[in-house]
C-alpha positions as CSV (number, residue, x, y, z in Angstrom):
1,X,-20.9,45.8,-45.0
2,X,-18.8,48.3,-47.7
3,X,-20.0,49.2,-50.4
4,X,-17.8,47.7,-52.7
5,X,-19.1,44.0,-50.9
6,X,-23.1,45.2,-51.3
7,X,-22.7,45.7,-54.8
8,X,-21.0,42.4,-55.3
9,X,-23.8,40.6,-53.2
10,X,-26.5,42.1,-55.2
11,X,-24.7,41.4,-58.6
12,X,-23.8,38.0,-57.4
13,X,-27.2,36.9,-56.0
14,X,-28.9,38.5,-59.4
15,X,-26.5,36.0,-61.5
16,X,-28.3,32.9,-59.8
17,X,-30.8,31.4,-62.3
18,X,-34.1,31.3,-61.3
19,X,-37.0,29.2,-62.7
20,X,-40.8,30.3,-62.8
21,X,-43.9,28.6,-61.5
22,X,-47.0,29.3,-60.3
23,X,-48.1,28.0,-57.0
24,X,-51.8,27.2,-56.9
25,X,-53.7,26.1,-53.8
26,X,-57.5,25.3,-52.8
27,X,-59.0,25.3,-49.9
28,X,-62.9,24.8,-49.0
29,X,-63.6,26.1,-53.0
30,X,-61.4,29.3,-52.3
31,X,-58.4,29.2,-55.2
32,X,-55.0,31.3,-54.8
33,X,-52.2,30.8,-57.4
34,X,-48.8,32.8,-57.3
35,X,-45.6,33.0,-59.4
36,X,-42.6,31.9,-57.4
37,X,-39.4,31.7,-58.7
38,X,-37.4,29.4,-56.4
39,X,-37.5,25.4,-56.3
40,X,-35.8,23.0,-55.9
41,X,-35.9,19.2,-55.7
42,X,-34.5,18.6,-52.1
43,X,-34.7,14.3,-52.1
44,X,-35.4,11.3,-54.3
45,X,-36.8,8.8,-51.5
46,X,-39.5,10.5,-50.5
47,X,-39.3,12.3,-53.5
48,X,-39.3,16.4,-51.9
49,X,-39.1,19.6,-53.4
50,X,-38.6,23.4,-51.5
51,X,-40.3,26.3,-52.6
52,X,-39.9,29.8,-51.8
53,X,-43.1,31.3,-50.6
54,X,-44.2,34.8,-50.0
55,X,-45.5,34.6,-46.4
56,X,-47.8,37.8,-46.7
57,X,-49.2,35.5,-49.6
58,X,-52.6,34.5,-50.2
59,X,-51.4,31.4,-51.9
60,X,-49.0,30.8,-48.1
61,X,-52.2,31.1,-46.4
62,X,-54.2,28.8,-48.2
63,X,-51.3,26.3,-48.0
64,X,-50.9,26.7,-44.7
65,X,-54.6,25.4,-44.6
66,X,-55.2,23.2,-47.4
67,X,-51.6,21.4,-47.0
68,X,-52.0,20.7,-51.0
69,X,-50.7,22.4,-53.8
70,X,-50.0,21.8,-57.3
71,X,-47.2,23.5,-59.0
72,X,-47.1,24.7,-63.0
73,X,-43.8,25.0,-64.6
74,X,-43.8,27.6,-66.9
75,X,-42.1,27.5,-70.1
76,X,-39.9,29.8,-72.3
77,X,-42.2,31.9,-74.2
78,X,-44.7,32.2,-71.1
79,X,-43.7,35.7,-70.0
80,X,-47.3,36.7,-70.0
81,X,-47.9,33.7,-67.4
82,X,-45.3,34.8,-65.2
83,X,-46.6,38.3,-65.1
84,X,-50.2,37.6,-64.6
85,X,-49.3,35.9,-61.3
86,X,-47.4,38.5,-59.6
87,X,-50.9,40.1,-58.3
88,X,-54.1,39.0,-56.4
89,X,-56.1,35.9,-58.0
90,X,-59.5,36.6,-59.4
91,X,-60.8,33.5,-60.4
92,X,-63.8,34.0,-63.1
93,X,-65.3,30.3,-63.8
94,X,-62.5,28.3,-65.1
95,X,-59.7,31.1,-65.5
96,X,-57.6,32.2,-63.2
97,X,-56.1,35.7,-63.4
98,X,-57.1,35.4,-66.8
99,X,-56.0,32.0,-67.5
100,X,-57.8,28.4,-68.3
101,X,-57.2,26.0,-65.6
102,X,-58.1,22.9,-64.4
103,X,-57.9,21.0,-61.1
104,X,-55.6,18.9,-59.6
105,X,-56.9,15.2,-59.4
106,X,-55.4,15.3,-56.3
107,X,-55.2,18.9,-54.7
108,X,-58.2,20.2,-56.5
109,X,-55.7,23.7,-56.3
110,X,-55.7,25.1,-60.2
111,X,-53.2,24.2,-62.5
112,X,-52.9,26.5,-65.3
113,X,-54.1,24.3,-69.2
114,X,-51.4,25.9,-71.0
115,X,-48.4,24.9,-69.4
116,X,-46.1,21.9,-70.0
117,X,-45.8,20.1,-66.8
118,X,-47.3,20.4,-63.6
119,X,-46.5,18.8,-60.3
120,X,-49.0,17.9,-57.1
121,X,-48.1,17.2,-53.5
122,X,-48.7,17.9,-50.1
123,X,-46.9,20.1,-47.4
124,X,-44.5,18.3,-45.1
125,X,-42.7,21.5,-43.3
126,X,-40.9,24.3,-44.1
127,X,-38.1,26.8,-42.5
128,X,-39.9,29.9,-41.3
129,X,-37.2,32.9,-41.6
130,X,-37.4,36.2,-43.3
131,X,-40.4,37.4,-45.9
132,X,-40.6,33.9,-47.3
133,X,-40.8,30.6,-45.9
134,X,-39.1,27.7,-47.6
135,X,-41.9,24.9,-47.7
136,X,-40.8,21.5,-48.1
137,X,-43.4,19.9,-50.0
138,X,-44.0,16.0,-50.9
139,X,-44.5,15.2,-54.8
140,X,-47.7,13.1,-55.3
141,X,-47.7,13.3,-58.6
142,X,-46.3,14.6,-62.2
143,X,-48.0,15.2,-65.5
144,X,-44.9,16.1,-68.0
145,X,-47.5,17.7,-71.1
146,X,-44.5,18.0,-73.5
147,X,-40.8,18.9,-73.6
148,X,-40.0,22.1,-72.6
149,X,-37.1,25.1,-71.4
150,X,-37.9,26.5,-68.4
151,X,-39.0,30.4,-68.2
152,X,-36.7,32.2,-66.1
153,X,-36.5,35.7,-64.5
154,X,-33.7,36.8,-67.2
155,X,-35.5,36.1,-70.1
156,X,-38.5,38.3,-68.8
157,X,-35.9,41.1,-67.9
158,X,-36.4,41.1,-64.6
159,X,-34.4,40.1,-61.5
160,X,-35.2,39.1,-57.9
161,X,-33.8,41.6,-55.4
162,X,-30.7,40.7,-53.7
């Protein structure tokens, strides 16, 4: 590849708007949570999302095991969210890295008090190439808290690598 094309793929691929979540997942009382920044509603009937999941993950790991998951949508504003979950989980009571959660009725995986929406469901699959593995997960359930923008990687000022 020229140079000219690697520095259009990298602008390109940095121009793609990504959402942010955090992925949390229980497993025989151990919690993980991580912020991911790709989903995507893949089918209505059964309703299916993808996500894009750090394999070296502890959060892929305890999916892996648990094959539950519930995912927090973060809002605009939520910057500090975002940020908290792009290390390891301590879990101290009933924060997680340093946030208030509760459990999924379902899951029983963390799902952060403060955010607007949250979604449960169970693993189904998932396409195993490269450092992160699309998981195709099946949506259980939805709690919409309120209306709400979505946080993305540009309004934190970051961008994910292309």
């Amino acid at each position: 590849m020229d140079e000219q094309t690697a520095a259009a793929k990298k602008t390109i691929l940095r121009t793609i708007p990504y959402g942010l979540y955090v992925l949390g997942v229980n497993h025989a009382g151990e919690d993980s949570a991580a912020c991911i920044n790709w989903v995507t509603q893949t089918s209505f009937d059964p309703p299916l999302i993808v996500m894009g999941v750090k394999k070296d993950s502890g959060a892929y790991a305890l999916l892996k095991k648990s094959g539950k998951f519930a995912l927090s949508f973060l809002e605009s504003g939520q910057k500090d969210l975002a940020f908290a979950f792009f290390k390891p989980t301590t879990v101290e009571g009933n924060h997680i890295n340093g946030h208030e959660f509760e459990r999924g009725a379902i899951s029983s995986a963390p799902v952060l008090s403060s955010t607007p929406a949250f979604i449960e469901g169970t693993y189904v699959g998932e396409v195993d190439m490269g450092d992160h593995s699309c998981v195709v997960g099946q949506v259980a359930d939805a709690v919409l808290k309120r209306d709400y923008q979505i946080l993305t990687l540009k309004e934190c000022g970051v961008n994910y690598g292309g």
